[in-house]
ROZAZA-361756 format. One record per residue (C-alpha): x, y, z; residue in three letters. Coordinates in Angstrom, 2 decimals, m for minus. Layout:
BEGIN
+---------+---------+---------+------+
!       X !       Y !       Z ! rest !
+---------+---------+---------+------+
!       X !       Y !       Z !  ALA !
...
+---------+---------+---------+------+
END
This chain:
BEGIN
+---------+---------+---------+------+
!       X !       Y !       Z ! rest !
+---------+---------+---------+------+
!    3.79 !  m21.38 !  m12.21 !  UNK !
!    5.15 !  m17.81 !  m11.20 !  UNK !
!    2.93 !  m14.96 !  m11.34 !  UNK !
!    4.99 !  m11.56 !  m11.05 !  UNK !
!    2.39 !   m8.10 !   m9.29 !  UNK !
!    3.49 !   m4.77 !   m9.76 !  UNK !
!    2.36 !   m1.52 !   m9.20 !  UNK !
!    2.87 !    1.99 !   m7.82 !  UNK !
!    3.11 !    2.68 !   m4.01 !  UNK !
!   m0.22 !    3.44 !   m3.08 !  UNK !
!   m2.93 !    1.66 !   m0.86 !  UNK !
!   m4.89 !    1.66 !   m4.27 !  UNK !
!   m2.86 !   m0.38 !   m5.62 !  UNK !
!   m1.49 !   m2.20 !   m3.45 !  UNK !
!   m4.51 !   m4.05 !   m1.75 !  UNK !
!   m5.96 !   m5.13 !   m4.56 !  UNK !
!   m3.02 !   m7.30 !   m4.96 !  UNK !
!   m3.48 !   m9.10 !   m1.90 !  UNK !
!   m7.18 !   m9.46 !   m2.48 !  UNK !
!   m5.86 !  m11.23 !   m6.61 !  UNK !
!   m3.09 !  m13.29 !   m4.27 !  UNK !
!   m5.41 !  m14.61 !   m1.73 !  UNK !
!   m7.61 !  m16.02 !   m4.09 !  UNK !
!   m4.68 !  m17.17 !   m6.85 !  UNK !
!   m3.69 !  m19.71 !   m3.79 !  UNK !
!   m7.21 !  m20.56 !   m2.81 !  UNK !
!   m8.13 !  m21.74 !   m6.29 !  UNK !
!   m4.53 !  m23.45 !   m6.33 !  UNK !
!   m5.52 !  m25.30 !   m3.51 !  UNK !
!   m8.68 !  m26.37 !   m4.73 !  UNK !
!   m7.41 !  m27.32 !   m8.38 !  UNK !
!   m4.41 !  m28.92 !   m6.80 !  UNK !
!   m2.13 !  m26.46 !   m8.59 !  UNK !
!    1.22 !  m27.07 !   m6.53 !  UNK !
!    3.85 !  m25.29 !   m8.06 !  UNK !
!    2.66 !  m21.56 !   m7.59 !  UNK !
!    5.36 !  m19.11 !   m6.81 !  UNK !
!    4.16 !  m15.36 !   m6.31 !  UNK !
!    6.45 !  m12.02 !   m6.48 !  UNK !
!    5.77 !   m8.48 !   m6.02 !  UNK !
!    7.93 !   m5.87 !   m7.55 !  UNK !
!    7.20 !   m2.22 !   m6.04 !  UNK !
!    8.79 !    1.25 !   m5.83 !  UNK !
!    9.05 !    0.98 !   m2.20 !  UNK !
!    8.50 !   m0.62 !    0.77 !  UNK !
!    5.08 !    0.52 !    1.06 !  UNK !
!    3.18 !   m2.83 !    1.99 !  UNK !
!    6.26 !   m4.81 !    2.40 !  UNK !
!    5.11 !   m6.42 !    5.89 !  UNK !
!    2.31 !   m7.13 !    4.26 !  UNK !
!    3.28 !   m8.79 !    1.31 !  UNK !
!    5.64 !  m11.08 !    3.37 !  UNK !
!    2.96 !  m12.43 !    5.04 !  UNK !
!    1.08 !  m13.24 !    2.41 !  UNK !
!    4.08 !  m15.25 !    1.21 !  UNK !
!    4.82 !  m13.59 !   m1.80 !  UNK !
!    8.58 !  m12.85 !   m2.33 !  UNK !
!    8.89 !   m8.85 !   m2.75 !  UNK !
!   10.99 !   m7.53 !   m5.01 !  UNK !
!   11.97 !   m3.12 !   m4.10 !  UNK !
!   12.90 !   m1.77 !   m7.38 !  UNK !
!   12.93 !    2.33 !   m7.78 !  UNK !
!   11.90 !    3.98 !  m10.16 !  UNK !
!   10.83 !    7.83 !  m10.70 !  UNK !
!    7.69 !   10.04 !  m10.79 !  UNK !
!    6.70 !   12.63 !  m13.10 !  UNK !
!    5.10 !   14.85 !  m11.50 !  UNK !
!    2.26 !   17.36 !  m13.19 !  UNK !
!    4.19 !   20.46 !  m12.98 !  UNK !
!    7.73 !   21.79 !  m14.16 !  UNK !
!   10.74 !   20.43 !  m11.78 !  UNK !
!   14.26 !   19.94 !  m11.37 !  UNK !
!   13.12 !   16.81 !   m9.56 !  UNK !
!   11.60 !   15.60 !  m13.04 !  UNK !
!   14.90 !   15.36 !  m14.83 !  UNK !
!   16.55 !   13.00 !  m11.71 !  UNK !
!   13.54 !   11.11 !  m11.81 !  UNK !
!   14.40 !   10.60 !  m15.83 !  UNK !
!   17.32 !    8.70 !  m14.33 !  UNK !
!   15.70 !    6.90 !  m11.65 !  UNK !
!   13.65 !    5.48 !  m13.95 !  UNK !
!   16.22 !    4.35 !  m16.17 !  UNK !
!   18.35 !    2.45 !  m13.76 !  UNK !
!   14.92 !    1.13 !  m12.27 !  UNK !
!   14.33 !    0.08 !  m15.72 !  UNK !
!   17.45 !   m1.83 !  m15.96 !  UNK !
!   16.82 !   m3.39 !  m12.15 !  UNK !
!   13.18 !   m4.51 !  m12.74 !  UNK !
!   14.72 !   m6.16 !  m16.24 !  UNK !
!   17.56 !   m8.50 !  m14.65 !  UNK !
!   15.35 !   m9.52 !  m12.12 !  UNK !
!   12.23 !  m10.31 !  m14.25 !  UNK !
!   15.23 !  m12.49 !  m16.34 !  UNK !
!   16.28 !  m14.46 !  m12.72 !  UNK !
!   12.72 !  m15.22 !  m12.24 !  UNK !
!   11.31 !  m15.63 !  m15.53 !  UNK !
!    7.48 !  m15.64 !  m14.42 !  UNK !
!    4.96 !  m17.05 !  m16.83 !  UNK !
!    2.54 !  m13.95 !  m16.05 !  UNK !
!    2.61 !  m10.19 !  m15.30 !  UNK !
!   m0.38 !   m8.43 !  m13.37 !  UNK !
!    0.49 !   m4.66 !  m13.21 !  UNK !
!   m2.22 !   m2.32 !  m11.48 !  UNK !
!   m0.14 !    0.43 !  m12.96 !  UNK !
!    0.95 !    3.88 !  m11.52 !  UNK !
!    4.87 !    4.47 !  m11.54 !  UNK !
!    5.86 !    1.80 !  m10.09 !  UNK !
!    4.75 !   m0.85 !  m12.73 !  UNK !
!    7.27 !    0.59 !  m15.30 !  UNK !
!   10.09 !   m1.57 !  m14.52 !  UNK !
!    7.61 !   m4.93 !  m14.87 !  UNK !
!    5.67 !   m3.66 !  m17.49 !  UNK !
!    9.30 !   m2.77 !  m19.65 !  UNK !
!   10.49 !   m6.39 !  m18.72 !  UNK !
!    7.12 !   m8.18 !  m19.98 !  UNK !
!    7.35 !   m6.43 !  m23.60 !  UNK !
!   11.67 !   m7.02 !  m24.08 !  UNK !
!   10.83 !  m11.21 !  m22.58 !  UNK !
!    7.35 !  m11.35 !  m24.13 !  UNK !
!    6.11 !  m12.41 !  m21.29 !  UNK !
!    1.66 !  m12.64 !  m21.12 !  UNK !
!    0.64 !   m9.01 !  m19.36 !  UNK !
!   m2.46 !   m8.63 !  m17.64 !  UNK !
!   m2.94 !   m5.13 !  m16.20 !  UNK !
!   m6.14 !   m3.27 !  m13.93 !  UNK !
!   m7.14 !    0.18 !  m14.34 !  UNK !
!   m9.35 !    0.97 !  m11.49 !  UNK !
!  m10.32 !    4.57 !  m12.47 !  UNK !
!  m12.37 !    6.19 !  m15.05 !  UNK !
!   m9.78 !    7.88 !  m16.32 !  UNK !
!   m6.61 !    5.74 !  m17.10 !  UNK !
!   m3.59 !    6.96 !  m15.60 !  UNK !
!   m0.32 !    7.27 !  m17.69 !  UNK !
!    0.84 !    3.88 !  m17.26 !  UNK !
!   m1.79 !    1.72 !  m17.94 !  UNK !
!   m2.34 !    3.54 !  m21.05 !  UNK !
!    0.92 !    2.55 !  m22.17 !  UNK !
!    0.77 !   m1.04 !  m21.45 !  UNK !
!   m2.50 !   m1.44 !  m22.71 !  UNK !
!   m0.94 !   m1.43 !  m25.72 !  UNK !
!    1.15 !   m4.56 !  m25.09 !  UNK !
!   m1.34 !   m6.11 !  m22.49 !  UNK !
!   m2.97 !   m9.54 !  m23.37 !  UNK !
!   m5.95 !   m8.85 !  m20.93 !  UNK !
!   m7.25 !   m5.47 !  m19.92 !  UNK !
!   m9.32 !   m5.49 !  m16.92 !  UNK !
!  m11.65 !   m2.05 !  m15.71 !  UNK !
!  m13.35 !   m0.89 !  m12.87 !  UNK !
!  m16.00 !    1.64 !  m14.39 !  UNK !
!  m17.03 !    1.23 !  m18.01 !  UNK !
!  m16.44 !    4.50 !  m18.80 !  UNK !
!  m12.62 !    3.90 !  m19.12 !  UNK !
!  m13.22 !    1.26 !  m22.14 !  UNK !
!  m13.07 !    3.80 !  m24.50 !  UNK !
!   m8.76 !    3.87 !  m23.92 !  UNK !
!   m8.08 !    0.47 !  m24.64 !  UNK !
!   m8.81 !   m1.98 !  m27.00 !  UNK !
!  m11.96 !   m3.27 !  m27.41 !  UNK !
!  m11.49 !   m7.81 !  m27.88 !  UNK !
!   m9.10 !   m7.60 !  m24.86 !  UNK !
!  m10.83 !   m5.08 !  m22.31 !  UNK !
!  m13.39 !   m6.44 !  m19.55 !  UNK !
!  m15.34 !   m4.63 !  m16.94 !  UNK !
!  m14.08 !   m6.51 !  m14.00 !  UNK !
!  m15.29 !   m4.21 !  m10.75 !  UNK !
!  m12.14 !   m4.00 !   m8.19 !  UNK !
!  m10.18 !   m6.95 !   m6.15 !  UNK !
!  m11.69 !   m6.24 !   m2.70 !  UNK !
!  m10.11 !   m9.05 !   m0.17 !  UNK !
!  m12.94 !  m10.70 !    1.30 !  UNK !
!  m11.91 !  m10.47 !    4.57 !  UNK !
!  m13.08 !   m6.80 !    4.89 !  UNK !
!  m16.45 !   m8.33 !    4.41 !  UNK !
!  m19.25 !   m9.47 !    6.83 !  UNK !
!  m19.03 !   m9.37 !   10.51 !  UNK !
!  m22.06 !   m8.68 !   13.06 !  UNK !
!  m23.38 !   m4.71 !   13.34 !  UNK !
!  m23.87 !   m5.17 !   16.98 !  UNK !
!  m20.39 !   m6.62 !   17.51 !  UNK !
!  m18.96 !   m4.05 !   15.34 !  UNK !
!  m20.48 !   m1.32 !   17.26 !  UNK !
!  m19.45 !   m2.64 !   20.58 !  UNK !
!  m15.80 !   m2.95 !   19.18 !  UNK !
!  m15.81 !    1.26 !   19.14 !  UNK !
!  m17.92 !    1.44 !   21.98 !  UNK !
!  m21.20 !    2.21 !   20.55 !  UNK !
!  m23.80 !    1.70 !   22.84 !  UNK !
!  m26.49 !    4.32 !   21.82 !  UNK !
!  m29.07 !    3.25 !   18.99 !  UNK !
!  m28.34 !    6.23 !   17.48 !  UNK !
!  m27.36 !    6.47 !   13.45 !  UNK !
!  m23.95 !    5.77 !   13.01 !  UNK !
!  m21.71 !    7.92 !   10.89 !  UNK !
!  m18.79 !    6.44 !    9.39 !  UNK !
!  m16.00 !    8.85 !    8.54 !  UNK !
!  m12.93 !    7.55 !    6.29 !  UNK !
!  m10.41 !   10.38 !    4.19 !  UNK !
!   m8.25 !    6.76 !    2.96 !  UNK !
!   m5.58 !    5.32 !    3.68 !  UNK !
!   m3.77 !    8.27 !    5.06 !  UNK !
!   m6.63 !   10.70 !    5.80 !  UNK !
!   m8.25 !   13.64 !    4.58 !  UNK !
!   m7.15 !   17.16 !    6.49 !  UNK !
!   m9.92 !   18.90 !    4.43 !  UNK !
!  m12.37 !   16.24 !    5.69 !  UNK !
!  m10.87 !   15.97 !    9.14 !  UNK !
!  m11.44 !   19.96 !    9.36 !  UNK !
!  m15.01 !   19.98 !    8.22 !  UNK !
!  m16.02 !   17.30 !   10.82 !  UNK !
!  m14.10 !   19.53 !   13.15 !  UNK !
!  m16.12 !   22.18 !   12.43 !  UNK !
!  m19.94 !   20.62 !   13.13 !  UNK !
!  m18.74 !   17.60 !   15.66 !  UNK !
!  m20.65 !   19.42 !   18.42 !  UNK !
!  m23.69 !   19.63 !   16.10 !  UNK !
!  m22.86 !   16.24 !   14.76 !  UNK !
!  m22.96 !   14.34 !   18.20 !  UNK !
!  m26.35 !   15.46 !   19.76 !  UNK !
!  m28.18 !   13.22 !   17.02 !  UNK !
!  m25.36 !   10.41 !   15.98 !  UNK !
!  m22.33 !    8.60 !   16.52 !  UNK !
!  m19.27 !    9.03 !   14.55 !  UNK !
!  m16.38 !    7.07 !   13.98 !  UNK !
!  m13.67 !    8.99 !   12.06 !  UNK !
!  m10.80 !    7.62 !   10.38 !  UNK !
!   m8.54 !   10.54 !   10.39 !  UNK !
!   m5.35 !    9.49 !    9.05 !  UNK !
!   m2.11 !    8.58 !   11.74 !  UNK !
!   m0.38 !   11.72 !   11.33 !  UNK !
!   m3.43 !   13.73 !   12.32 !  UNK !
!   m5.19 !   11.78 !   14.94 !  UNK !
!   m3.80 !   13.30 !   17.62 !  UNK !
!   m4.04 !   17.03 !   16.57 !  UNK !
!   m8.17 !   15.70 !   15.41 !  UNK !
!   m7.91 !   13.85 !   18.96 !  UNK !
!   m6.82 !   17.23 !   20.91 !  UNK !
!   m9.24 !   19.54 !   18.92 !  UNK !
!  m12.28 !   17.18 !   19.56 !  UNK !
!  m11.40 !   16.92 !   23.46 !  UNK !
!  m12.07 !   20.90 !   23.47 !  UNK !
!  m14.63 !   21.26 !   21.26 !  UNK !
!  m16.54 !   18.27 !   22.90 !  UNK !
!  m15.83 !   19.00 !   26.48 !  UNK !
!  m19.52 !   19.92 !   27.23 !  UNK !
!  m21.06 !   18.25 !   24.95 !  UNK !
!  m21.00 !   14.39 !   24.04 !  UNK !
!  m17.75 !   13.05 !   23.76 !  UNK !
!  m18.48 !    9.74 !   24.24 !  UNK !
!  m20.29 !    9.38 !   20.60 !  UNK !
!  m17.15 !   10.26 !   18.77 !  UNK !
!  m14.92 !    7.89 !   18.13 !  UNK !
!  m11.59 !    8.63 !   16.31 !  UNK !
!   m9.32 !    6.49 !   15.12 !  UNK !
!   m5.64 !    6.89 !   12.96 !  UNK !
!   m5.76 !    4.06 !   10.48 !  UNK !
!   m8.26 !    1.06 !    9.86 !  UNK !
!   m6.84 !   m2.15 !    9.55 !  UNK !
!   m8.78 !   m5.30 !    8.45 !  UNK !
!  m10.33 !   m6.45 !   11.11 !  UNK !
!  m11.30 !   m2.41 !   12.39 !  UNK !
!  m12.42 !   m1.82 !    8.66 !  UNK !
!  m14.95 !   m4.71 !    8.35 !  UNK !
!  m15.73 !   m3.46 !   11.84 !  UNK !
!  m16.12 !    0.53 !   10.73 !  UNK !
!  m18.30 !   m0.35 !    7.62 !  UNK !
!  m20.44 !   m3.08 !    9.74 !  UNK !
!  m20.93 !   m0.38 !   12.03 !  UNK !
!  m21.95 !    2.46 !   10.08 !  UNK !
!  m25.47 !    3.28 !    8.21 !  UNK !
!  m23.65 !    6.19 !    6.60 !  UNK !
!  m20.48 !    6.44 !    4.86 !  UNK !
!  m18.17 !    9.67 !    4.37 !  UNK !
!  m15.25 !    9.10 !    2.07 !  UNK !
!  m13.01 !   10.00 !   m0.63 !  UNK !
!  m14.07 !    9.04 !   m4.12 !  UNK !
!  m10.29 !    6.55 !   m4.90 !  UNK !
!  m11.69 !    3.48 !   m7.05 !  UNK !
!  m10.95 !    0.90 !   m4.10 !  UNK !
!  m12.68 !    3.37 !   m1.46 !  UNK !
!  m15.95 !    3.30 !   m3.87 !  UNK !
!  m15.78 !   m0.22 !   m4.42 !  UNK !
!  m15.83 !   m0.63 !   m0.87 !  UNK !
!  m18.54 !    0.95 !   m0.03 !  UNK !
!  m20.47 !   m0.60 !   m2.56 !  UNK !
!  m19.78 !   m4.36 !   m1.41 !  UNK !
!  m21.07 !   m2.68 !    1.65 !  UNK !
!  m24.08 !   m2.00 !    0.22 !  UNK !
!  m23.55 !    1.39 !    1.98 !  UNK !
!  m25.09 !    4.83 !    1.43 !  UNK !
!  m22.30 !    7.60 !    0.71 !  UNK !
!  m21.43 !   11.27 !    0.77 !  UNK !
!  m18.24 !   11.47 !   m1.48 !  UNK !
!  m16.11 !   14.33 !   m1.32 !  UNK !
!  m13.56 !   14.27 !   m4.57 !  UNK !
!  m10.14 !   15.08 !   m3.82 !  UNK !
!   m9.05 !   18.87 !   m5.56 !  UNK !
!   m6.46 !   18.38 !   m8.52 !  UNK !
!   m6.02 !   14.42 !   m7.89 !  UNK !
!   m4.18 !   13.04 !  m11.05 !  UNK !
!   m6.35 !   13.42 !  m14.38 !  UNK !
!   m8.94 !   14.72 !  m11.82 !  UNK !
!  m10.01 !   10.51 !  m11.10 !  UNK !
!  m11.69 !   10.72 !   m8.77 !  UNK !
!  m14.22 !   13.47 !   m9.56 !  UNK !
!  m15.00 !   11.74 !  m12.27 !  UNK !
!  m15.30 !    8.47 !  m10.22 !  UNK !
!  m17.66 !   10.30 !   m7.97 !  UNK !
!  m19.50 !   11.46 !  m10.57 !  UNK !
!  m19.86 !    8.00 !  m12.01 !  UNK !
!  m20.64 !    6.04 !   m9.30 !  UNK !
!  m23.21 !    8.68 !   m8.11 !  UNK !
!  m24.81 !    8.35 !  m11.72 !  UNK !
!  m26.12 !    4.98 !  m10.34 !  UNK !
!  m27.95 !    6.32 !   m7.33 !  UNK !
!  m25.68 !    5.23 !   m4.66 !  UNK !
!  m23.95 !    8.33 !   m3.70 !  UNK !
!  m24.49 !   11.38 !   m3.31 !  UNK !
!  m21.48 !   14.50 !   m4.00 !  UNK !
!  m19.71 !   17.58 !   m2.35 !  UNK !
!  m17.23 !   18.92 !   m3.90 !  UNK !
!  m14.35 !   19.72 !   m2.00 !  UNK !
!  m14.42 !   23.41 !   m2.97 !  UNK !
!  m17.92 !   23.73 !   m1.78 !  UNK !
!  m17.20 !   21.26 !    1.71 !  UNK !
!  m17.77 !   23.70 !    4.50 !  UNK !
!  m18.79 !   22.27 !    7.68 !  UNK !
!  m22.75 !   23.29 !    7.43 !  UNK !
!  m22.83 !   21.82 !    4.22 !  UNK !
!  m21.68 !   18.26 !    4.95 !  UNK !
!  m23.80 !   18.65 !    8.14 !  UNK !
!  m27.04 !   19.65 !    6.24 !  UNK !
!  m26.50 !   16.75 !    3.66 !  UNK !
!  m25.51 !   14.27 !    6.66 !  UNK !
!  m28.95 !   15.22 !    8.11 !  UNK !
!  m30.79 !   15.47 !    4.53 !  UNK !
!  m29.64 !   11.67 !    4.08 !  UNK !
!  m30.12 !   10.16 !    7.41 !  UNK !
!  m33.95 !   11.57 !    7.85 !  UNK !
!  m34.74 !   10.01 !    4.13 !  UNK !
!  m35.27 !    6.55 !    5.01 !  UNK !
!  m36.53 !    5.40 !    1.99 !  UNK !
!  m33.74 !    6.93 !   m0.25 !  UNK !
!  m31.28 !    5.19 !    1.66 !  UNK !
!  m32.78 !    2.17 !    0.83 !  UNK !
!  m32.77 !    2.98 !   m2.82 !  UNK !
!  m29.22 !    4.11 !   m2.30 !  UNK !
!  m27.79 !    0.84 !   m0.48 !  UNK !
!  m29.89 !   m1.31 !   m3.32 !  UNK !
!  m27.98 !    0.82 !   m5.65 !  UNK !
!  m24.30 !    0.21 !   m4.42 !  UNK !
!  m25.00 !   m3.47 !   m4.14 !  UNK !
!  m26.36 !   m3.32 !   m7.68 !  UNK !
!  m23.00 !   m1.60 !   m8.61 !  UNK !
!  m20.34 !   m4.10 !   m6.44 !  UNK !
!  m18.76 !   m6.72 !   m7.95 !  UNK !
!  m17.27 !   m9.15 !   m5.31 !  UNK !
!  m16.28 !  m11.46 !   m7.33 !  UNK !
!  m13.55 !   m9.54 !   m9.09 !  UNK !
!  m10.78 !  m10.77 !   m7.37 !  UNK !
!  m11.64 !  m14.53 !   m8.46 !  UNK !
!  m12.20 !  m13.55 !  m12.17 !  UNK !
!   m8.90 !  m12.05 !  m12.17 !  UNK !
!   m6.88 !  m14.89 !  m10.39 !  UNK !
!   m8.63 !  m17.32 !  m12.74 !  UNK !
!   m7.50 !  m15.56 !  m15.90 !  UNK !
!   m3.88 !  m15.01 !  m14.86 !  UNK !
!   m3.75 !  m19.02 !  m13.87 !  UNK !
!   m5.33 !  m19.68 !  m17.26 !  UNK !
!   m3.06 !  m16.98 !  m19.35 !  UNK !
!   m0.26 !  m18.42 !  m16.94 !  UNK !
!   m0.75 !  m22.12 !  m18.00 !  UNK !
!   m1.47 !  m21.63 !  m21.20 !  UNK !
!   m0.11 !  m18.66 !  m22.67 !  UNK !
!   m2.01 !  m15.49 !  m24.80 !  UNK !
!   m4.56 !  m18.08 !  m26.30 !  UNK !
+---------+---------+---------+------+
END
């Protein structure tokens, strides 16, 4: 069986793949499945490493963007697109694969295009509540439609749409808090603040925590993701700011793999993030208490309105970036932390909200739509 992933060049969608691929060959294994071939097809080589070692074959076909705004750069991307068309088509034709799983974004266009001209079975993942562009589309043509937050049911159809949660790859899960700690040299038994802006950062986080680390640091520790291109600028800033106070409770770090992520969420009693689906869904199979800070003018505003949904279970609680000042997130760091008993309610929420499992009901409906067809 060959099972084609696609999707745009983002950490969002990209690492719910791996979590779907890891447990595709699990189950394989198990059900003594012994033919499975995996391929990625992607915009870039965002990932690529990755996906190598994974052993799925990777597949860089370009495409363009369309951006949100008038731009000479829209028209070339017209023709990117179209030649990435054409690319993702022949090679979808030399592979053939019995299945399709797109996570959308514009990246998926090429796979998506192939599966409608060869008919081949599409599953595809919208992890936001409000469907991007893409997804939209293929929903059209999909054979399973798979959702993160219920309130993006209402864009596709009805018999084919589940509410699936998002992949999350397992290994990001469990560990030991006191290990974890140690592992950013935590040795205080103070709260622990964990501080993540995704993937790549978040200057407008990175410059409120700037603002109140002083404050911050005489009642907790911090660990603060702050993106690789600003960690040393964040690094330099804090060294000045912290030189008389206590530097060794703040602990930055660039980027977060795996192993340092379990470690970061193990560690922490409360979590400062974005609001992208996989960041929320995160934090949830954490069971963590959160402060979620939307990012301005993201695409169809998602992830306000992820914020705002998530939070409408009781596990989160919002600033909006146009309101973040440093006092703010400082006062509703401290609001939170001194509450024990609505960070209980909070953590029972998110773990009422996570659904681990999502990655396994996915794999387990591609290998069935795979083996048998749309039936």
């Amino acid at each position: 069986m060959r099972i084609l992933f696609t999707g745009g060049g983002t950490g969002g969608h990209f690492f719910p793949v791996v979590a779907v691929a890891r447990e595709l060959k699990r189950i394989a294994e198990e059900e003594q499945i012994l033919d499975l071939e995996l391929y990625y097809m992607g915009p870039d080589d965002f990932g690529q490493e990755i996906i190598t070692a994974e052993d799925i074959f990777f597949f860089r076909v370009g495409t363009g963007k369309m951006r949100r705004y008038a731009s000479i750069l829209n028209a070339l991307d017209i023709v990117k697109t179209f030649f990435g068309i054409l690319n993702g088509i022949w090679k979808i034709f030399l592979v053939m694969p019995d299945v399709i799983f797109s996570k959308g974004g514009y990246g998926a266009v090429p796979a998506v295009a192939g599966a409608i001209i060869f008919r081949i079975p599409l599953i595809i993942h919208e992890s936001d509540s409000i469907p991007g562009k893409v997804n939209k589309f293929s929903g059209r043509f999909a054979t399973r439609v798979a959702i993160a937050f219920s309130s993006s049911a209402k864009f596709f159809p009805k018999e084919k749409t589940a509410l699936v949660g998002i992949p999350i790859r397992k290994r990001i899960l469990g560990g030991n808090p006191v290990q974890a700690k140690e592992s950013f040299s935590i040795f205080s038994d103070l709260p622990v603040i964990g501080i993540i802006g995704a993937s790549q950062g978040s200057q407008k986080i990175n410059e409120a925590v700037l603002g109140v680390l002083k404050e911050l640091t005489e009642e907790f520790e911090v660990i603060h993701q702050t993106g690789e291109k600003n960690f040393e600028e964040v690094k330099g800033e804090s060294s000045v700011t912290l030189q008389f106070a206590h530097q060794e409770r703040y602990h930055p770090v660039g980027f977060l793999d795996e192993q340092s992520i379990r470690e970061f969420y193990a560690a922490s009693n409360l979590i400062i993030s974005r609001a992208g689906a996989s960041s929320i869904f995160e934090i949830a199979a954490w069971a963590k208490p959160a402060i979620l800070v939307p990012l301005l003018n993201s695409a169809q505003e998602h992830q306000m309105k992820n914020a705002y949904d998530y939070a409408a279970s009781g596990a989160a609680d919002i600033v909006e970036e146009g309101n973040l000042t440093p006092h703010i997130l400082l006062g509703e760091i401290k609001k939170l932390i001194e509450d024990k008993e609505n960070m209980k309610r909070m953590s029972e929420a998110a773990q009422h909200f996570s659904r681990i499992d999502s990655a396994e009901i996915i794999a387990r409906e591609l290998l069935r739509v795979g083996l048998h067809g749309k039936a």
